[in-house]
C-alpha positions in Angstrom: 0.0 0.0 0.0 1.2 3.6 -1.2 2.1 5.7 1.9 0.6 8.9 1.3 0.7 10.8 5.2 2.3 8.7 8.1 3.7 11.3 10.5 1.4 14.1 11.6 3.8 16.9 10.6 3.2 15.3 6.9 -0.3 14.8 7.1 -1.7 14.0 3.6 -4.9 12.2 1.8 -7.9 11.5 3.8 -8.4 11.0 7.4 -11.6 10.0 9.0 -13.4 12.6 11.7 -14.7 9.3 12.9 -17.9 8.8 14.4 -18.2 7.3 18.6 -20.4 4.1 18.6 -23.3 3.8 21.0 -24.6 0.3 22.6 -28.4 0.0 23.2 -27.9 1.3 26.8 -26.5 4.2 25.3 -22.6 3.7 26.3 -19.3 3.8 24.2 -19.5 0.3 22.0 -15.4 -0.4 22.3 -15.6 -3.8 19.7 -17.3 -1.8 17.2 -15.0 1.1 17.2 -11.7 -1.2 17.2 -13.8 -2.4 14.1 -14.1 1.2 12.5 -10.5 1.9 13.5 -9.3 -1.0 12.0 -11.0 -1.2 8.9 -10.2 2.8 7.9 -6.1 1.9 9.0 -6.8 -0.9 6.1 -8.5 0.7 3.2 -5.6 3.9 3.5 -6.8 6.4 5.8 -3.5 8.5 6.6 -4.9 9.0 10.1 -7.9 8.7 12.9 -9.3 11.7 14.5 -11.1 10.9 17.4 -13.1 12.5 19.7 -14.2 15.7 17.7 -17.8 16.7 16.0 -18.4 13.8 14.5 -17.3 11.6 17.4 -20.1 14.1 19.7 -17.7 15.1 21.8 -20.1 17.8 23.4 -22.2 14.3 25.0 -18.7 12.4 26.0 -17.4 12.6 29.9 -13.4 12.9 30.3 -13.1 9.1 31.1 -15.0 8.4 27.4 -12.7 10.8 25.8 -9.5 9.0 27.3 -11.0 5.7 26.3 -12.1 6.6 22.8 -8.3 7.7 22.2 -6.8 4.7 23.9 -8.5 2.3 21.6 -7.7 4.0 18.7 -3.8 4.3 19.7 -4.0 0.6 20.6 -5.6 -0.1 17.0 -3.4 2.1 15.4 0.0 0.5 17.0 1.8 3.1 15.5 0.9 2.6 11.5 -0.9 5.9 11.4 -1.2 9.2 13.7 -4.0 9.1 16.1 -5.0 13.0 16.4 -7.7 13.7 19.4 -10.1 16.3 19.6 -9.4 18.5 22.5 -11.4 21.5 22.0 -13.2 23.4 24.4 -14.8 27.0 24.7 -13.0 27.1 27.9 -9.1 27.3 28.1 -8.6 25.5 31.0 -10.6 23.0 29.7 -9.0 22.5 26.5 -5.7 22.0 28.3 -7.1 19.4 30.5 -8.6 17.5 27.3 -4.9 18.0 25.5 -2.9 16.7 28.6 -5.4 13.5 29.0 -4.7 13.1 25.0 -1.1 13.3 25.4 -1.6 10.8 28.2 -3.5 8.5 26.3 -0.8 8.5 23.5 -1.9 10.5 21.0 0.1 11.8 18.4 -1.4 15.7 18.3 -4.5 17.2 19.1 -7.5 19.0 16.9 -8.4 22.3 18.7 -11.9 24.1 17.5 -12.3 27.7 17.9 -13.8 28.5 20.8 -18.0 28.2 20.5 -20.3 30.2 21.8 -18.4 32.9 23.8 -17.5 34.9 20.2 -14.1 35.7 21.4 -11.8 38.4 19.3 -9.0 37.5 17.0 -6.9 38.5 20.0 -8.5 36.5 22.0 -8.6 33.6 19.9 -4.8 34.0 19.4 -4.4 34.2 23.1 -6.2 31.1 23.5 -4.5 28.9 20.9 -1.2 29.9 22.4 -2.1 28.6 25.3 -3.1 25.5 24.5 -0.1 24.8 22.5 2.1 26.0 24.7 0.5 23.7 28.0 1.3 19.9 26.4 3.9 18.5 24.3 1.8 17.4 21.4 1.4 19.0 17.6 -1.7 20.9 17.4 -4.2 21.0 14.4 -6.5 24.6 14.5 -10.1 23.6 13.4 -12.0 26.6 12.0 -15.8 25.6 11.0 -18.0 28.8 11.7 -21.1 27.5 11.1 -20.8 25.7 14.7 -18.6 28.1 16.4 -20.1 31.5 14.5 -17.1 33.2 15.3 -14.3 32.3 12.6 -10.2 32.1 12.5 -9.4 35.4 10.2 -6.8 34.9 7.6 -4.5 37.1 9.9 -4.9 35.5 12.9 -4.3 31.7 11.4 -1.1 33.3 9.7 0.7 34.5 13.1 -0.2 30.8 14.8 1.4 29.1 12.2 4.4 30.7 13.9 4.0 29.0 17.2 6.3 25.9 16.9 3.8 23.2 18.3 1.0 24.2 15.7 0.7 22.3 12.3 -1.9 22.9 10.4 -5.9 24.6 9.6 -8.9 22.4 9.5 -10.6 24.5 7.2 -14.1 23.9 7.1 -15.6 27.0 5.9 -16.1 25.5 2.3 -14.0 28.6 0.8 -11.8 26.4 -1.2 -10.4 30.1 -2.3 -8.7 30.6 1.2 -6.0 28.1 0.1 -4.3 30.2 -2.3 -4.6 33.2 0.2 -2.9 31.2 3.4 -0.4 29.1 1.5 2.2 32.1 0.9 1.5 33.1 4.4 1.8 30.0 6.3 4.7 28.1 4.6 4.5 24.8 2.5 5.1 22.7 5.7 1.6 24.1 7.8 -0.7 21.3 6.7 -3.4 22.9 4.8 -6.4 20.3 5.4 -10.4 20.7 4.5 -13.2 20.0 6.4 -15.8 19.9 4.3 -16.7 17.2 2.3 -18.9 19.0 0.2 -15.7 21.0 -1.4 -13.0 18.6 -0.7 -12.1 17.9 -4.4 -11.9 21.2 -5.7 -9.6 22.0 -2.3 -7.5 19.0 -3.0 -7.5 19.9 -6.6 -6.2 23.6 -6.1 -3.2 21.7 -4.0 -4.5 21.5 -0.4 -2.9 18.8 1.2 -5.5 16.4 2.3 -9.2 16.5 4.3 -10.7 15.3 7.5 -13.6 13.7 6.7 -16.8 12.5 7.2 -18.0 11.1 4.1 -14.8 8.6 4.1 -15.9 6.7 7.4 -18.6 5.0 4.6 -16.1 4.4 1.8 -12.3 5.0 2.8 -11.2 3.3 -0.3 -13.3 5.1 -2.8 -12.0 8.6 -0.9 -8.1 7.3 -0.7 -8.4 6.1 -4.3 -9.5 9.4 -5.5 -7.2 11.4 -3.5 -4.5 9.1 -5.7 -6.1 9.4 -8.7 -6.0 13.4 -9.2 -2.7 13.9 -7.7 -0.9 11.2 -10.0 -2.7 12.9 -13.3 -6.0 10.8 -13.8 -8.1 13.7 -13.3 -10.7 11.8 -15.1 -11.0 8.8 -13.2 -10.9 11.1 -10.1 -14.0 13.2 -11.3 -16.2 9.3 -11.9 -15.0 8.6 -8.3 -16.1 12.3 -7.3 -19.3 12.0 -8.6 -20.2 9.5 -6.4 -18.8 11.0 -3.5 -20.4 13.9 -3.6 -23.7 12.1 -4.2 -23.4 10.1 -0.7 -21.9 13.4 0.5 -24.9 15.4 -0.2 -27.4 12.5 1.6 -24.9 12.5 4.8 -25.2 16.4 5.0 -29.0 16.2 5.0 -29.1 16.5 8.4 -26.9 17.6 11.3 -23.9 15.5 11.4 -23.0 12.4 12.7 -27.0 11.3 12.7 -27.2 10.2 8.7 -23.8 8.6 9.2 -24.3 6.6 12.0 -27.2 5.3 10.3 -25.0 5.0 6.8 -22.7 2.6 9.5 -25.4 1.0 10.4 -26.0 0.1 7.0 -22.9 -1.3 6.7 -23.1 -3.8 9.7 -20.5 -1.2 11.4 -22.0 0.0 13.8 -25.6 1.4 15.9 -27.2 4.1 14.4 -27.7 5.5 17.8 -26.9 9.1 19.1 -27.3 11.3 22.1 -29.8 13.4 22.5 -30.2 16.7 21.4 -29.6 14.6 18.6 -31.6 12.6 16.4 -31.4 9.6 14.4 -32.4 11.0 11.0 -35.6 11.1 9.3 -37.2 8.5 6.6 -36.6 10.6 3.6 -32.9 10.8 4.6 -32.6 7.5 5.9 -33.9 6.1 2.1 -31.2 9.1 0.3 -28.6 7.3 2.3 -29.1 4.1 1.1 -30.2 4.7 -2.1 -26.1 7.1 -3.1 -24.8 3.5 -0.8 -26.1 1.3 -3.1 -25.1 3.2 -6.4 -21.3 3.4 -5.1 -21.8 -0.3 -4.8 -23.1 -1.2 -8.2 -20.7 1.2 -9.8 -17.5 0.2 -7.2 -17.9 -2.8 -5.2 -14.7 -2.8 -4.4 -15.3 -0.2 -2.1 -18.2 -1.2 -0.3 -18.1 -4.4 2.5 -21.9 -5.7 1.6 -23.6 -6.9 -1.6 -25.7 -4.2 -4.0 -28.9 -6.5 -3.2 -28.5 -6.6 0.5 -28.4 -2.4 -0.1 -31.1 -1.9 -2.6 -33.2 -4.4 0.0 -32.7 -1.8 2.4 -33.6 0.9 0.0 -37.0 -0.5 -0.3 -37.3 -0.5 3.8 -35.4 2.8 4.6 -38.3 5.2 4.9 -40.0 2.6 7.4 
């Protein structure tokens, strides 16, 4: 298998934001995410990021978060970097989540900007520095306004890619143009990742250097394939695989993330479609769009899927039950 982003300071392709299974009782399902771990760390995922917004880290207690990272460092055994969300509106807190990460033995952390206090660019600065500055691990800045409504400015992500300890932008404002405005700022090293699915291939396209992920939890090969594709000159065998990413992109974006993909998991025999309240699992309409884009990738690809096309267009026909 092509290595395409081992070490977190090279971070590259597509890594999953991956999702926290839920039992019937309602607690962490450790065998199915040893599963998930182990299956993305197969198809070519270049990392695992755990414990973020699709893993509902708002709902998880401390001794969840620690476990969540432990399995996946376990799973991992060092073939790929294990990169733990530790963000917090609160400083203090954020430290506290980065320490237990460190102690848990992952490789760096992914740090949101601060939500619902809409902090200044000072302040944001202020806070990022002191987060990196309180562990030992690389850091990964996550800007996605849409959650936080207050948003990293251009300026303000270009002085932290100063601070020695942080190594990169989650970018997941869709502006695919903000590449080509940080890149001269921020170095070639500064990983330069997306966040949003929805864009990812145009970001990818314009040079960005890889995207954590949603949509690749449900097909890591099709997404690792693709990445390939366009940066070795097939541009287009990387638009056919596009087309159907975006497709099962669109159906997992229905609805507030990680509902339709838990449910797309559970699809796949991966895992419970369960979440915790305030969330919901998704409605019938999505639930049948889901399986419908899931079946298409598998009559198109099969190779990328882990169940048969009838077993998924059977499920079509009960979705919106």
């Amino acid at each position: 298998m092509l290595a395409i982003g081992r070490h977190v300071s090279k971070l590259s392709g597509y890594a999953p934001a991956l999702p926290t299974p839920f039992d019937a009782e309602g607690n962490i399902d450790g065998a199915a995410f040893e599963r998930l771990c182990d299956r993305q760390i197969a198809e070519g995922a270049t990392a695992l990021v755990v414990a973020g917004t699709t893993g509902e880290a708002p709902t998880l207690s401390p001794v969840e978060h620690r476990t969540l990272v432990r399995i996946a460092v376990t799973v991992s055994c060092g073939r790929v970097p294990v990169i733990a969300g530790a963000g917090s509106n609160c400083t203090a807190h954020a430290i506290e989540l980065g320490r237990d990460a460190e102690d848990a033995g992952a490789d760096a952390t992914l740090s949101v900007v601060p939500y619902y206090n809409k902090p200044t660019q000072a302040g944001l600065d202020a806070h990022f520095r002191a987060i990196a500055g309180a562990t030992g691990l690389p850091m990964i800045l996550y800007d996605v306004p849409s959650r936080t409504v207050t948003g990293l400015a251009d300026d303000t992500v270009a002085r932290l890619a100063g601070v020695p300890r942080i190594i990169g932008l989650k970018d997941a404002t869709g502006d695919v143009m903000r590449l080509a405005r940080l890149r001269p700022r921020v170095g070639p090293a500064f990983r330069l990742l997306t966040g949003d699915d929805a864009t990812a291939p145009a970001f990818l396209a314009q040079g960005g250097d890889g995207c954590i992920s949603v949509t690749s939890n449900a097909i890591p090969g099709l997404c690792r394939t693709m990445y390939l594709q366009r940066r070795e000159g097939h541009t287009a065998r990387a638009r056919r695989l596009a087309a159907l990413h975006d497709q099962l992109t669109v159906a997992l974006f229905r609805e507030t993330n990680p509902a339709p993909l838990k449910y797309a998991l559970s699809l796949l025999g991966l895992m419970s479609a369960k979440v915790r309240l305030p969330l919901v699992e998704p409605a019938a309409t999505t639930r049948r769009e889901i399986a419908v884009a899931l079946a298409g990738i598998e009559d198109c690809c099969p190779d990328y899927m882990i169940v048969g096309a009838h077993w998924l267009k059977e499920k079509v026909g009960v979705a919106a039950e």
